[in-house]
C-alpha positions as CSV (number, residue, x, y, z in Angstrom):
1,X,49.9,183.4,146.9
2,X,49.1,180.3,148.5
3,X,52.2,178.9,148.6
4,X,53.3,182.4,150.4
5,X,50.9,181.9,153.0
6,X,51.6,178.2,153.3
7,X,55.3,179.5,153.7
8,X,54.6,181.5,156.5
9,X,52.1,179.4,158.2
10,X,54.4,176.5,158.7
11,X,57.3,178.9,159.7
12,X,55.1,179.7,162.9
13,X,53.8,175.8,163.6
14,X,57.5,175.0,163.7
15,X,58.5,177.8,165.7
16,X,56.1,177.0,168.3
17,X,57.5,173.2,167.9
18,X,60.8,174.5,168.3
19,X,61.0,176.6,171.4
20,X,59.3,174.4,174.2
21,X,59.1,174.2,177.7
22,X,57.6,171.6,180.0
23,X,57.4,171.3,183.6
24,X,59.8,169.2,185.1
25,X,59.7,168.0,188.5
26,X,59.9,164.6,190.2
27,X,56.9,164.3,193.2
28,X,59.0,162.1,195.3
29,X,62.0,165.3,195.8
30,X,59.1,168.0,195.1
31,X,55.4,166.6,196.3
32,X,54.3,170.0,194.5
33,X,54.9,167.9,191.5
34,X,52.2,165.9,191.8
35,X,49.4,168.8,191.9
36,X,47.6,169.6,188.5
37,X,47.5,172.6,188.1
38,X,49.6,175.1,186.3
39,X,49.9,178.3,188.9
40,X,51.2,175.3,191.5
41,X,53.9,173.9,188.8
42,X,55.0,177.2,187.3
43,X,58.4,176.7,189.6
44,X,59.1,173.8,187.7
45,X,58.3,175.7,183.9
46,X,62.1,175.1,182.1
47,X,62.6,175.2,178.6
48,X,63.8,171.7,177.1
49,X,67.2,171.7,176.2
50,X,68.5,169.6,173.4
51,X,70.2,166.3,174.2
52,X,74.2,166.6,175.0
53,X,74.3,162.7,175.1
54,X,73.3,159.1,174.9
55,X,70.9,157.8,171.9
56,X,69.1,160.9,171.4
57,X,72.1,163.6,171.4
58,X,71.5,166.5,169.3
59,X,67.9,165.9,169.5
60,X,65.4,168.6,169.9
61,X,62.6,167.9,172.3
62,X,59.2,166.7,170.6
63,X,56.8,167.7,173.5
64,X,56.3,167.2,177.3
65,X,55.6,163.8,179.3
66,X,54.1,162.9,182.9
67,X,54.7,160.2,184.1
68,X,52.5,158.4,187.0
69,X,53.9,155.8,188.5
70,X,53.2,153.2,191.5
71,X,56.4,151.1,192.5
72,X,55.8,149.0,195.3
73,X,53.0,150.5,196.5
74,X,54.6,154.3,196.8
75,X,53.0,156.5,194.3
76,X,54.6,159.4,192.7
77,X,54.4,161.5,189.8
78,X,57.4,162.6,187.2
79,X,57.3,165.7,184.5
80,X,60.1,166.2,182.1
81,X,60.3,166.7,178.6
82,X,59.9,164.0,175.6
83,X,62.1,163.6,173.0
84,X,60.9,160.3,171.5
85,X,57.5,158.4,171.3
86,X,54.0,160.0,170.1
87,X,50.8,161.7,171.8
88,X,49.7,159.1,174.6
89,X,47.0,160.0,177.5
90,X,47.0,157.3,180.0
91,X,48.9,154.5,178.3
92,X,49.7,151.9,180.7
93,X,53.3,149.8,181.4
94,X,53.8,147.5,184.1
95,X,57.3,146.3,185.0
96,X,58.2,143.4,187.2
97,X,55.9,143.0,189.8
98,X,54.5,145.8,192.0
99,X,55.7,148.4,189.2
100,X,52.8,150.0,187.6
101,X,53.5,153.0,185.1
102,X,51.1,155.8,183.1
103,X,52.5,157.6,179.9
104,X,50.9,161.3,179.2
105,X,52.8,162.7,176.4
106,X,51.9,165.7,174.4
107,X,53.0,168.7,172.4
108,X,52.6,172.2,173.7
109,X,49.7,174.3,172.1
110,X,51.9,177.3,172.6
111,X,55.1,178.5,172.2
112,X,57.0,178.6,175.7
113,X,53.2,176.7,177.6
114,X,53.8,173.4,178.9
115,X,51.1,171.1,177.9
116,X,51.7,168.5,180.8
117,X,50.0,169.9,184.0
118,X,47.3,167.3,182.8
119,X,48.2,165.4,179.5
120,X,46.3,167.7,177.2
121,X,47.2,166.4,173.7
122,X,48.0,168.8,170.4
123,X,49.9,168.8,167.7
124,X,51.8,171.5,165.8
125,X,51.8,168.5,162.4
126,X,47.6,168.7,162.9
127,X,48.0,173.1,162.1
128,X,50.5,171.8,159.3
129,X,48.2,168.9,157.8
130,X,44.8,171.7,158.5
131,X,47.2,174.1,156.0
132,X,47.6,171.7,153.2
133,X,44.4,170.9,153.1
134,X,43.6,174.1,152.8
135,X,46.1,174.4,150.2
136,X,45.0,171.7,148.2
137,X,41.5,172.6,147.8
């Protein structure tokens, strides 16, 4: 029964995985884009195709990124989707000088809900590590 159950279970953390959509929208052609919230972004709610090229080609996307970034002293803010990397919530990159970057990458609590209005961080592994614990006891 428990092996049922963890059957199922995991099914639905990797079908809300599977299926997601993140904003995506670049602040300097869209200044909309750099607003957080979600009723403001829903125009730029797409679904994450998979990759038709370069390293990552065939790859699935892994969760949503934004992207702050100052270059030269014009600020401006990028969404898109993430198909490498891990969970991040303000990590900081600098470039060459006057290039300042801020990684927010997470992974949509629910199926179709883009996560990166404002970096909120979840995990559809945590529901699947939470189960075999579960399991295991």
């Amino acid at each position: 029964m428990r092996a049922v159950s963890f059957v199922i279970l995991a099914s639905f953390a990797l079908r809300v995985s599977a299926n997601i959509s993140c904003f995506q929208c670049d602040s300097n052609e869209h200044p909309t884009c750099d607003v957080n919230d979600d009723g403001s972004l829903e125009a730029f709610k797409k679904t994450c195709p998979t990759l038709s090229e370069g390293p990552f080609k065939g790859n699935a996307a892994i969760g949503c990124r934004k992207i702050s970034q100052n270059v030269e002293g014009v600020s401006s803010i990028v969404r898109e989707c993430a198909y490498s990397g891990e969970n991040v919530d303000g990590l900081k990159k600098t470039g060459n000088h006057g290039i300042q970057l801020y990684y927010y990458q997470c992974e949509n609590e629910q199926s179709g809900e883009p996560c990166n209005s404002i970096g909120t961080i979840f995990s559809p592994i945590s529901i699947l590590t939470l189960i075999a614990i579960y399991l295991l006891q």
